[in-house]
py3Dmol code that shows the C-alpha trace and the ligand (Angstrom):
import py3Dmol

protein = """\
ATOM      1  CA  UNK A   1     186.721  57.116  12.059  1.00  0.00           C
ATOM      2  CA  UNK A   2     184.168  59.859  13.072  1.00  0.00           C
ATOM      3  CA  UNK A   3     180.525  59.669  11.014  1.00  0.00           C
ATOM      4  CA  UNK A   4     179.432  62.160   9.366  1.00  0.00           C
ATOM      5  CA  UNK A   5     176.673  64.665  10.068  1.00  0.00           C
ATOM      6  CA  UNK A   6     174.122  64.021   7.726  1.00  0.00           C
ATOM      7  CA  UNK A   7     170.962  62.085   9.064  1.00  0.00           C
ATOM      8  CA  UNK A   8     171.714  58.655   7.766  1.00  0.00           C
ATOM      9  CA  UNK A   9     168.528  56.421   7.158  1.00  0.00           C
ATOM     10  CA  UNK A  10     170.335  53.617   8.874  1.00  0.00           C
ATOM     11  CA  UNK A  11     173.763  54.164  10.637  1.00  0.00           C
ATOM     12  CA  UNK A  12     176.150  51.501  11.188  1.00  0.00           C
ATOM     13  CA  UNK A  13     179.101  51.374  14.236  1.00  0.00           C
ATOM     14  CA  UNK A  14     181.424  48.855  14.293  1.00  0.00           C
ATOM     15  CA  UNK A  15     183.671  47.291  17.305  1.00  0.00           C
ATOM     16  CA  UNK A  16     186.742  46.223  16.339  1.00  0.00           C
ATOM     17  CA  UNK A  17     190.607  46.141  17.123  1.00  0.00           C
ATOM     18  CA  UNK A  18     191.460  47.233  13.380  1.00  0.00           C
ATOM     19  CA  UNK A  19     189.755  50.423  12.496  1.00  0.00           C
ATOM     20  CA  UNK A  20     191.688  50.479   9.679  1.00  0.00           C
ATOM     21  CA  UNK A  21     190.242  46.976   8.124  1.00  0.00           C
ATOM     22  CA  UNK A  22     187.298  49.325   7.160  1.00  0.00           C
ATOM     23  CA  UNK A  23     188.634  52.315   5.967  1.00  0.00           C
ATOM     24  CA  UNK A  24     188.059  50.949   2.146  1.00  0.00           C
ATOM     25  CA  UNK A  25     184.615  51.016   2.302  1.00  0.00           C
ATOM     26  CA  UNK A  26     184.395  55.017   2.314  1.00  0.00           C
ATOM     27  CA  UNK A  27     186.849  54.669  -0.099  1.00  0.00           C
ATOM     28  CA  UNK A  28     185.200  52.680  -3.160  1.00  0.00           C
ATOM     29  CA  UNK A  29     182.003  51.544  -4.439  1.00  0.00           C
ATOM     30  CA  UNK A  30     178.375  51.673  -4.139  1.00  0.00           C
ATOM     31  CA  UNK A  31     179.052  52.056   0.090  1.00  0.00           C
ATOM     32  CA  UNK A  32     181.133  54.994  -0.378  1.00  0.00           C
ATOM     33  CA  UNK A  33     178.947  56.609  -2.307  1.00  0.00           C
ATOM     34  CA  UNK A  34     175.987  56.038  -0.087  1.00  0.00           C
ATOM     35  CA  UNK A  35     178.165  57.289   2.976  1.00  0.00           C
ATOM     36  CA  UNK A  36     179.035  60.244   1.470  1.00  0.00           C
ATOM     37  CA  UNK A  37     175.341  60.814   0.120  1.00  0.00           C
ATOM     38  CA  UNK A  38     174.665  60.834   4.249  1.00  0.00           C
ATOM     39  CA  UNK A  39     172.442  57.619   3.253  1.00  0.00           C
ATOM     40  CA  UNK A  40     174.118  55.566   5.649  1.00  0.00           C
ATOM     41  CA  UNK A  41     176.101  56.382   8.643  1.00  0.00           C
ATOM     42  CA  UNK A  42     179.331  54.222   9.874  1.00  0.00           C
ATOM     43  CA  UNK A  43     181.720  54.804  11.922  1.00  0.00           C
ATOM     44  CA  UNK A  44     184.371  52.505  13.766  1.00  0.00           C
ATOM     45  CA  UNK A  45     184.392  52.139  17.559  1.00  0.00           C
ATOM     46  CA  UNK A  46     188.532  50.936  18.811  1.00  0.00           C
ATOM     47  CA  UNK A  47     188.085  48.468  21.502  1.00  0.00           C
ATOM     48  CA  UNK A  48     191.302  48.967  22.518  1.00  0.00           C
ATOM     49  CA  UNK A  49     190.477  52.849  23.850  1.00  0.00           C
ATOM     50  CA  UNK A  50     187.984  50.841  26.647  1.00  0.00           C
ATOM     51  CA  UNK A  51     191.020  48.861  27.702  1.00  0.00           C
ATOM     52  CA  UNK A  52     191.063  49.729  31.951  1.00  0.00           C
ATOM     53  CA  UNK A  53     195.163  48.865  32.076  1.00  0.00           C
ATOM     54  CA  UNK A  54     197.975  50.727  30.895  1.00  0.00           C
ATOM     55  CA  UNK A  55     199.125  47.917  28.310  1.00  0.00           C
ATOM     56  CA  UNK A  56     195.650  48.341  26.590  1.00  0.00           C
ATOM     57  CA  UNK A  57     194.673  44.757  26.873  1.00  0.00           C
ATOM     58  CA  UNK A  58     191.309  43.563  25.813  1.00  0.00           C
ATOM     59  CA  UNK A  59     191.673  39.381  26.190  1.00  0.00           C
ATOM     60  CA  UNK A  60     192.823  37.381  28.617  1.00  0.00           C
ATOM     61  CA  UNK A  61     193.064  33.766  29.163  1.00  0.00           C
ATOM     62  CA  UNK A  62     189.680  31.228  29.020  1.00  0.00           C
ATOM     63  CA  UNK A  63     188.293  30.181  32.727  1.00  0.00           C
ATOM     64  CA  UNK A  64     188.388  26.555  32.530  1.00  0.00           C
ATOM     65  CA  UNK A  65     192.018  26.614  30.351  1.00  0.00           C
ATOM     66  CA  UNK A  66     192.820  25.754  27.240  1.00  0.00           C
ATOM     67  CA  UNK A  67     193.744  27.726  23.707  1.00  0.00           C
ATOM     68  CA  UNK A  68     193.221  31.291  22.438  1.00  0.00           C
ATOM     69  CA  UNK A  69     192.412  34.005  23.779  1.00  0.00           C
ATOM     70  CA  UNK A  70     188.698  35.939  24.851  1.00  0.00           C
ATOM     71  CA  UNK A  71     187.733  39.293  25.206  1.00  0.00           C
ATOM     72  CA  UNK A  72     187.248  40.555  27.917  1.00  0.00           C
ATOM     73  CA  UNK A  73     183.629  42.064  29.413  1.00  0.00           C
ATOM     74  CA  UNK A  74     184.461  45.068  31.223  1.00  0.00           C
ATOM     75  CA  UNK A  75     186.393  46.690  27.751  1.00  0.00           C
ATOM     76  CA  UNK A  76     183.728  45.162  25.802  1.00  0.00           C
ATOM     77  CA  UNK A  77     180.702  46.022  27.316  1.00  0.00           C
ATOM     78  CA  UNK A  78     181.890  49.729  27.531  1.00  0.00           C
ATOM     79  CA  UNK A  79     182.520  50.400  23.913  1.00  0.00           C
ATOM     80  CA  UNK A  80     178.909  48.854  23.729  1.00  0.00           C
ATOM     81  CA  UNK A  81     177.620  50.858  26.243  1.00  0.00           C
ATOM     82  CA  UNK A  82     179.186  53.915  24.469  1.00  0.00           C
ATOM     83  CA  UNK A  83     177.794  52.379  20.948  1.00  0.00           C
ATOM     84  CA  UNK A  84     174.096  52.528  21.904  1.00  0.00           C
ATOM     85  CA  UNK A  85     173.412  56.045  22.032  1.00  0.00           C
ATOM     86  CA  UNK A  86     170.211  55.513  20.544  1.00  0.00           C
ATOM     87  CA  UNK A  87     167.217  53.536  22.365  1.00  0.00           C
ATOM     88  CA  UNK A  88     166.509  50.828  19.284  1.00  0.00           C
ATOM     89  CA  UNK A  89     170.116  50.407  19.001  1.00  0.00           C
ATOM     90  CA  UNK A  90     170.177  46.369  18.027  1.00  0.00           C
ATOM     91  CA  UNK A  91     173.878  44.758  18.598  1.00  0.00           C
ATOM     92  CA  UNK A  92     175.000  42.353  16.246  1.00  0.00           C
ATOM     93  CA  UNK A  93     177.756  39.430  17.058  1.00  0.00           C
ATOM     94  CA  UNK A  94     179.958  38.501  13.905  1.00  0.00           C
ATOM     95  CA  UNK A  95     180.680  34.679  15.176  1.00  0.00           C
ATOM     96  CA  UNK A  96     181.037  31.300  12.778  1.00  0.00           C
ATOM     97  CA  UNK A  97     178.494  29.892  15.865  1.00  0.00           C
ATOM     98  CA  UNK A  98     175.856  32.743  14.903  1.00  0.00           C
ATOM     99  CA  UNK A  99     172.754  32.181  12.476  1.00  0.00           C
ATOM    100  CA  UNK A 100     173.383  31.450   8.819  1.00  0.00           C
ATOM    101  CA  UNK A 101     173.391  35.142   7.424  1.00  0.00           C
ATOM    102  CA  UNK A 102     171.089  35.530   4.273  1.00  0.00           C
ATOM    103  CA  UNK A 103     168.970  37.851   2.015  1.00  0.00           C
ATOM    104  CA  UNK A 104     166.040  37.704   4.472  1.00  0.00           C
ATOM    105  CA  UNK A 105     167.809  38.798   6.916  1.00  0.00           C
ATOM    106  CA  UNK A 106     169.388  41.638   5.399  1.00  0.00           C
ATOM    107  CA  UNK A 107     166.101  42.651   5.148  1.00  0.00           C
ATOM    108  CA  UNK A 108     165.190  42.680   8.160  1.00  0.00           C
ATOM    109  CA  UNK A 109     168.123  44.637   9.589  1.00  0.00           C
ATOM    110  CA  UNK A 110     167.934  47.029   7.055  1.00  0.00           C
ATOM    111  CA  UNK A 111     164.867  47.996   8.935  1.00  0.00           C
ATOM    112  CA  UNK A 112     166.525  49.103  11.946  1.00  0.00           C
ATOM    113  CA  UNK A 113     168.224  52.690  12.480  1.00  0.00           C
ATOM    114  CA  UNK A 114     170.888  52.046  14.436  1.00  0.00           C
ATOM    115  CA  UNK A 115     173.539  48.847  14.377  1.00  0.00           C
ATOM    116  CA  UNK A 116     176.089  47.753  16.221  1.00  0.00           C
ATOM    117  CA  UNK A 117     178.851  45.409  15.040  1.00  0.00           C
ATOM    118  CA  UNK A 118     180.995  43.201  17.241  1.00  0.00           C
ATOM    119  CA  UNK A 119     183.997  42.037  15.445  1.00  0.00           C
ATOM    120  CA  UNK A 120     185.180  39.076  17.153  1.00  0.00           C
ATOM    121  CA  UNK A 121     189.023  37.532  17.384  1.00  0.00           C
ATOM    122  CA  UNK A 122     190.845  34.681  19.032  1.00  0.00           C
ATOM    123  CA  UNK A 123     188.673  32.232  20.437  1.00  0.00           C
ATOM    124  CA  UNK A 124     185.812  34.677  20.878  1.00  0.00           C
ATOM    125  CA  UNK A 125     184.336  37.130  23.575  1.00  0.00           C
ATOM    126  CA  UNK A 126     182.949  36.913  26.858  1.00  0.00           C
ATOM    127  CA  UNK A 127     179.629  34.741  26.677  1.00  0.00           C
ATOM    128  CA  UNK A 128     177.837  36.925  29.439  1.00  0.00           C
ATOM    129  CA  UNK A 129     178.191  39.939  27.199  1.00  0.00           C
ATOM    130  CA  UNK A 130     176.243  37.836  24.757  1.00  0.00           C
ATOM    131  CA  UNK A 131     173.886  36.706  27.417  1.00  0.00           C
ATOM    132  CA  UNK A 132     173.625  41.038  28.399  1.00  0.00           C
ATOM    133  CA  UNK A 133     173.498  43.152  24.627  1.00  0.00           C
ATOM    134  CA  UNK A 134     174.041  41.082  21.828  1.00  0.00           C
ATOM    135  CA  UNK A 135     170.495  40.690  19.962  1.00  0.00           C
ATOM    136  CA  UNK A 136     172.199  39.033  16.966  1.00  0.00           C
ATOM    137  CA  UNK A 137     174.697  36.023  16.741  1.00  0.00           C
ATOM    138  CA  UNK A 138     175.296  36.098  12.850  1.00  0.00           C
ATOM    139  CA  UNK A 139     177.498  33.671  10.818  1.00  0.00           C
ATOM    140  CA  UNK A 140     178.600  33.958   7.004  1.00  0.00           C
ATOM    141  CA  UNK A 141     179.209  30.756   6.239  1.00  0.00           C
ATOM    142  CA  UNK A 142     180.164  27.317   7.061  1.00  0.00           C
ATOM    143  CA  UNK A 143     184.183  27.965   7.672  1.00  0.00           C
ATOM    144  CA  UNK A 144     186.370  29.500  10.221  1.00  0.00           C
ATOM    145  CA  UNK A 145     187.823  32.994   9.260  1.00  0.00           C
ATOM    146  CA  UNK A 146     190.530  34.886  11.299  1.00  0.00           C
ATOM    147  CA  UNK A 147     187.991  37.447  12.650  1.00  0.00           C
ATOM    148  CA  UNK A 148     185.102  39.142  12.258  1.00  0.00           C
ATOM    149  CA  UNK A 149     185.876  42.207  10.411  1.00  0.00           C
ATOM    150  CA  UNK A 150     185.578  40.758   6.905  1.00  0.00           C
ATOM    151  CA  UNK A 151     182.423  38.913   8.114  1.00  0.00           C
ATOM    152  CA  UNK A 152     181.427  42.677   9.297  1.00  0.00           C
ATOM    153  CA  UNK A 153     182.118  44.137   5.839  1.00  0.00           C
ATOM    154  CA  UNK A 154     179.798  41.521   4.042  1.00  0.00           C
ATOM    155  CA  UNK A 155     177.267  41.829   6.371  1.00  0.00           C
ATOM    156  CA  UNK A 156     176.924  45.746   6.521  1.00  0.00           C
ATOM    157  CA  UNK A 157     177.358  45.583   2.820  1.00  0.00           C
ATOM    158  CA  UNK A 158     174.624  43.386   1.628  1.00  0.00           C
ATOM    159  CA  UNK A 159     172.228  45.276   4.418  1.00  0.00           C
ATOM    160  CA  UNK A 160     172.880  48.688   2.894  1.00  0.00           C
ATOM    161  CA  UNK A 161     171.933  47.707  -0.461  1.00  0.00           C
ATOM    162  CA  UNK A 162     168.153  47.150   1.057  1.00  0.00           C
ATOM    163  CA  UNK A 163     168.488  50.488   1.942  1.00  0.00           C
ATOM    164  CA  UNK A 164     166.286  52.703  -0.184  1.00  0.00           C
ATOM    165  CA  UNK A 165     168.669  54.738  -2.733  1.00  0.00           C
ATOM    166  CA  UNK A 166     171.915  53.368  -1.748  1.00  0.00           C
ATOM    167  CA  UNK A 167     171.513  51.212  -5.134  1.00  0.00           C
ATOM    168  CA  UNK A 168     171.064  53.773  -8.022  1.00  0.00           C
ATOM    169  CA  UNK A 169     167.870  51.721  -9.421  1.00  0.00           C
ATOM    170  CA  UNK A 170     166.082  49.509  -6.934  1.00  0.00           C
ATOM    171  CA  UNK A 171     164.891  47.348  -9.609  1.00  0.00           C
ATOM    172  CA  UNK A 172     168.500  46.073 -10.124  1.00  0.00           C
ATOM    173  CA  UNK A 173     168.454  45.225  -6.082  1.00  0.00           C
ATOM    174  CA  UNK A 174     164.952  43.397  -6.417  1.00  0.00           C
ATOM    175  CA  UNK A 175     166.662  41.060  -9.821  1.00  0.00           C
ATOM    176  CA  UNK A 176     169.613  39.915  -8.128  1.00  0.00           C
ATOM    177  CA  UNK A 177     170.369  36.682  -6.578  1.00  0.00           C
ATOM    178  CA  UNK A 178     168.154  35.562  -4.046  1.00  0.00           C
ATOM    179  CA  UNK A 179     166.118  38.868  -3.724  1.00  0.00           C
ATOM    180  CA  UNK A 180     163.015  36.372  -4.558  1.00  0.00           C
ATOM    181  CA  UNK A 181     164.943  33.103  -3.043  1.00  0.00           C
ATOM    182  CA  UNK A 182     166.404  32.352  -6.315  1.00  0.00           C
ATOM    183  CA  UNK A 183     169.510  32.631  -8.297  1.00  0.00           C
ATOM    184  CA  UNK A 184     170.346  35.701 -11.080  1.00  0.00           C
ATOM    185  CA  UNK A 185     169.568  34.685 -15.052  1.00  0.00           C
ATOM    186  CA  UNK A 186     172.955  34.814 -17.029  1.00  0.00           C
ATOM    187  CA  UNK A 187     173.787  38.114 -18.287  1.00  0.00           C
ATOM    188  CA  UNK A 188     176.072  38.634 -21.603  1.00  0.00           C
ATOM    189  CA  UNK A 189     177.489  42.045 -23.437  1.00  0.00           C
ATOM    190  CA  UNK A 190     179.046  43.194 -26.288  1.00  0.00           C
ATOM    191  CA  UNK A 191     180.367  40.741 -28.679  1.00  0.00           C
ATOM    192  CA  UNK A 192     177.817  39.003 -29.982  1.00  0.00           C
ATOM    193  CA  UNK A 193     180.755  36.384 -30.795  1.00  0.00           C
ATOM    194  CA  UNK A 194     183.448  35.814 -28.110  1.00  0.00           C
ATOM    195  CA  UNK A 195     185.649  32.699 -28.449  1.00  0.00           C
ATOM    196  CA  UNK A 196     183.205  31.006 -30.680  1.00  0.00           C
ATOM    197  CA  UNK A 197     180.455  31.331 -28.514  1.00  0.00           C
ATOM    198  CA  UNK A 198     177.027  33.643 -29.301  1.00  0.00           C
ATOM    199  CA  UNK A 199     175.100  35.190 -27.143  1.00  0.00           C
ATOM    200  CA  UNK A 200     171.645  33.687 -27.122  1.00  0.00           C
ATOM    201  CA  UNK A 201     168.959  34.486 -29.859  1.00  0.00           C
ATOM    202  CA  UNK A 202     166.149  35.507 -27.627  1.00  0.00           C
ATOM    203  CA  UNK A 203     168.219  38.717 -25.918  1.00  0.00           C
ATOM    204  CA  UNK A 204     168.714  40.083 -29.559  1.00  0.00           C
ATOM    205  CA  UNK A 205     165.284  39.876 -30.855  1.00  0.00           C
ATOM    206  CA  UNK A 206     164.044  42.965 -29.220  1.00  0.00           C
ATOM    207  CA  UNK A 207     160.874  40.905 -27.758  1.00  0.00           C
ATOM    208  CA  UNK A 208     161.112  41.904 -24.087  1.00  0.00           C
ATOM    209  CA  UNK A 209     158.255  39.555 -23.044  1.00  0.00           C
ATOM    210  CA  UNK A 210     159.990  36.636 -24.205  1.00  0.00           C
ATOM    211  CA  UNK A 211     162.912  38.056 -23.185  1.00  0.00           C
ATOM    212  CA  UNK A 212     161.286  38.243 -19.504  1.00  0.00           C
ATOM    213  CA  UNK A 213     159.703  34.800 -20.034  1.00  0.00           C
ATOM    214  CA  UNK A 214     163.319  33.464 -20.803  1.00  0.00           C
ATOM    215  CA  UNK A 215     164.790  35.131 -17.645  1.00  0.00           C
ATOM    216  CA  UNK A 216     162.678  33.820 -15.838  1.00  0.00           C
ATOM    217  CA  UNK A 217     163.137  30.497 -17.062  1.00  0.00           C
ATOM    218  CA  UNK A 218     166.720  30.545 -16.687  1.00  0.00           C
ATOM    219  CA  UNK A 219     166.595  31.909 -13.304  1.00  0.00           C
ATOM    220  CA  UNK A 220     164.789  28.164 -12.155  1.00  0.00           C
ATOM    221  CA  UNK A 221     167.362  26.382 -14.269  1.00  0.00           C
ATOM    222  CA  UNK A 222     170.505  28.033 -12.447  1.00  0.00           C
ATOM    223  CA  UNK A 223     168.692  27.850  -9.194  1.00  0.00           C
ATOM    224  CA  UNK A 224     167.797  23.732  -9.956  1.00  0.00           C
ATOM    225  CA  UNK A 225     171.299  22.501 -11.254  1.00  0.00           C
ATOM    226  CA  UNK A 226     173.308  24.322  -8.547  1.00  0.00           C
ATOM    227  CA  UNK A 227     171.045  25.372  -5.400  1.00  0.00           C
ATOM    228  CA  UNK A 228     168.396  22.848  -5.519  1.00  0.00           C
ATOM    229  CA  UNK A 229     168.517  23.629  -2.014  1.00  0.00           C
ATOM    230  CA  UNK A 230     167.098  27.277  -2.122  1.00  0.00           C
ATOM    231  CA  UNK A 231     164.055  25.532  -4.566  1.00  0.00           C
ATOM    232  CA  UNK A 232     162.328  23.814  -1.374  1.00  0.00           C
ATOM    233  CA  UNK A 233     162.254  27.043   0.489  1.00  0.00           C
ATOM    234  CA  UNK A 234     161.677  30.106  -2.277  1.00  0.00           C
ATOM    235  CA  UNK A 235     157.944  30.381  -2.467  1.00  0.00           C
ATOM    236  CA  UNK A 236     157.219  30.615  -6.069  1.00  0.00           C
ATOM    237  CA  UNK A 237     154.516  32.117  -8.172  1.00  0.00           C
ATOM    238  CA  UNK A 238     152.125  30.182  -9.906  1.00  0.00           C
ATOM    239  CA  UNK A 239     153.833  30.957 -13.189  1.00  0.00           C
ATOM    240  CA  UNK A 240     157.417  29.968 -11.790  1.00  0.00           C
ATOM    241  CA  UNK A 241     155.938  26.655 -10.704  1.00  0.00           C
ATOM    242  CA  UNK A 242     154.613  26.009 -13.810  1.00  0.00           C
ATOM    243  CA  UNK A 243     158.085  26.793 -16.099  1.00  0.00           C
ATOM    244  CA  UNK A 244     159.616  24.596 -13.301  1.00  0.00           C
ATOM    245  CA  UNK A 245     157.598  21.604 -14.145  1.00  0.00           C
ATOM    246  CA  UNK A 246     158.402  22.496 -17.728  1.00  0.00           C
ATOM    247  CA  UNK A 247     162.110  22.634 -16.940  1.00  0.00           C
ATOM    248  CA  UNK A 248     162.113  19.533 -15.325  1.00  0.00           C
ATOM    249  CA  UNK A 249     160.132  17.865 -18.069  1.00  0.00           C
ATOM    250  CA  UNK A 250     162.849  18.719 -20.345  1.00  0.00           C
ATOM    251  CA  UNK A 251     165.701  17.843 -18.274  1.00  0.00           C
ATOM    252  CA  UNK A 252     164.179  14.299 -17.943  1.00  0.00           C
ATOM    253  CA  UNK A 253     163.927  13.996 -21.733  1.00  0.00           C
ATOM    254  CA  UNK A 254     167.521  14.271 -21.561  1.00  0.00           C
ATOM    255  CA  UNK A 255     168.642  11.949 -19.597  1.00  0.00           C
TER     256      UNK A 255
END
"""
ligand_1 = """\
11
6GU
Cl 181.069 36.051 11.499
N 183.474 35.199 12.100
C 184.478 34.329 12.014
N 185.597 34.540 12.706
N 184.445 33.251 11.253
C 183.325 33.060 10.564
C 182.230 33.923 10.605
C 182.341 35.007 11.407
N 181.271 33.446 9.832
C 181.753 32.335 9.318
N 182.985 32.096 9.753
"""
view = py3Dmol.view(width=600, height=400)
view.addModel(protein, "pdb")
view.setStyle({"model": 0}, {"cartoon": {"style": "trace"}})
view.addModel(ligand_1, "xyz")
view.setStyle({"model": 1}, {"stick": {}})
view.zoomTo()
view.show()
């Protein structure tokens, strides 16, 4: 999958056996859009064209024995070497032994130009190529998955939304989940009624400040009764910390 020649504000290349996993995401969406736009750049690099044998091979057996497979370093490293055309080219390893990936650090890549994925498969690649490029080791979660190509596709996704203009309104980017450390406020449509239930009062009353105030409020209720977790850590304004105390004055009335 070639790039295209616009001057993307960050460009994304990704390393992978399966080109083809990532063809959907020029396809559909907010990505798409942004790729077309010449926002973003991406492009997919096929490990198995750096293969040095005429079987195309690009894992062999672990030193040491055991299970699975790793890549090798020479195919590897190549399609890396050939990946970091540009000098502030950071590599990034998609591995379930990599960092917890999160909102902050989005972020943070989002800053840089140029990014390289490694997709990872088997039992993993060649530690001294992690040891020689990799600035990264990132992780989506607390599981195993098959390889790192969906872990790729999250990753690149939820950095290109911090990328100026690839969401339509930024303000939507800055309310979502754990923009500020916290979770989203409910959100309800059209019917007022649906299966007995009604929306609540306060969104229909055309009084945006409370209707802020009760955002905001709800925002620290979701975040306290399922990611209590993500409370120690977000640092929260003065006024937050004050509903919060509020919240939790109410919840111990109840109980
Ligand atoms: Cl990045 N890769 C794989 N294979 N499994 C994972 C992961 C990545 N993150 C969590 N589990």
């Amino acid at each position: 999958m070639q790039d295209n020649e616009k001057n993307p504000v960050v460009k994304f290349k990704v390393i992978t056996i399966f080109p083809e996993f990532f063809k959907p995401m020029l396809e559909f969406g907010i990505f798409s859009r942004a790729y077309k736009k010449g926002l973003i750049g991406f492009e997919t690099i096929d490990l198995r064209d750096f293969a040095t044998d005429n079987y195309r091979s690009i894992d062999d057996e672990p030193y040491g024995g055991g299970s699975g497979m790793v890549f090798k370093p020479v195919p590897l490293g190549k399609a890396i070497k050939k990946a970091k055309s540009e000098k502030k080219t950071k590599v990034v390893y998609l591995t379930p032994s990599g960092k917890l990936f999160n909102s902050d650090l989005a972020k943070e890549l989002a800053k840089e130009k140029d990014l390289v994925f490694i997709c990872g498969r088997y039992e993993g690649i060649d530690q001294r190529i992690v040891d020689l490029y990799v600035d990264y080791e990132v992780s989506i979660g607390d599981y195993v998955i098959s390889g790192g190509e969906p872990a790729a596709m999250i990753v690149i996704d939820a950095i290109a939304r911090q990328v100026e203009g690839v969401v339509k309104e930024m303000d939507s980017v800055v309310k979502d989940s754990f923009y500020d450390g916290l979770l989203d406020y409910p959100h309800y449509t059209r019917p007022e009624t649906y299966n007995g239930l009604r929306v609540p009062a306060v969104l229909l009353s055309g009084d945006h400040k409370r209707i802020e105030l009760w955002r905001e409020k709800m925002k620290l209720v979701e975040t306290l009764t399922k990611r209590p977790d993500l409370l120690e850590r977000a640092r929260l304004t003065e006024t937050q910390k004050k509903l919060l105390k509020e919240i939790k004055e109410q919840l111990r009335k109840l109980t």
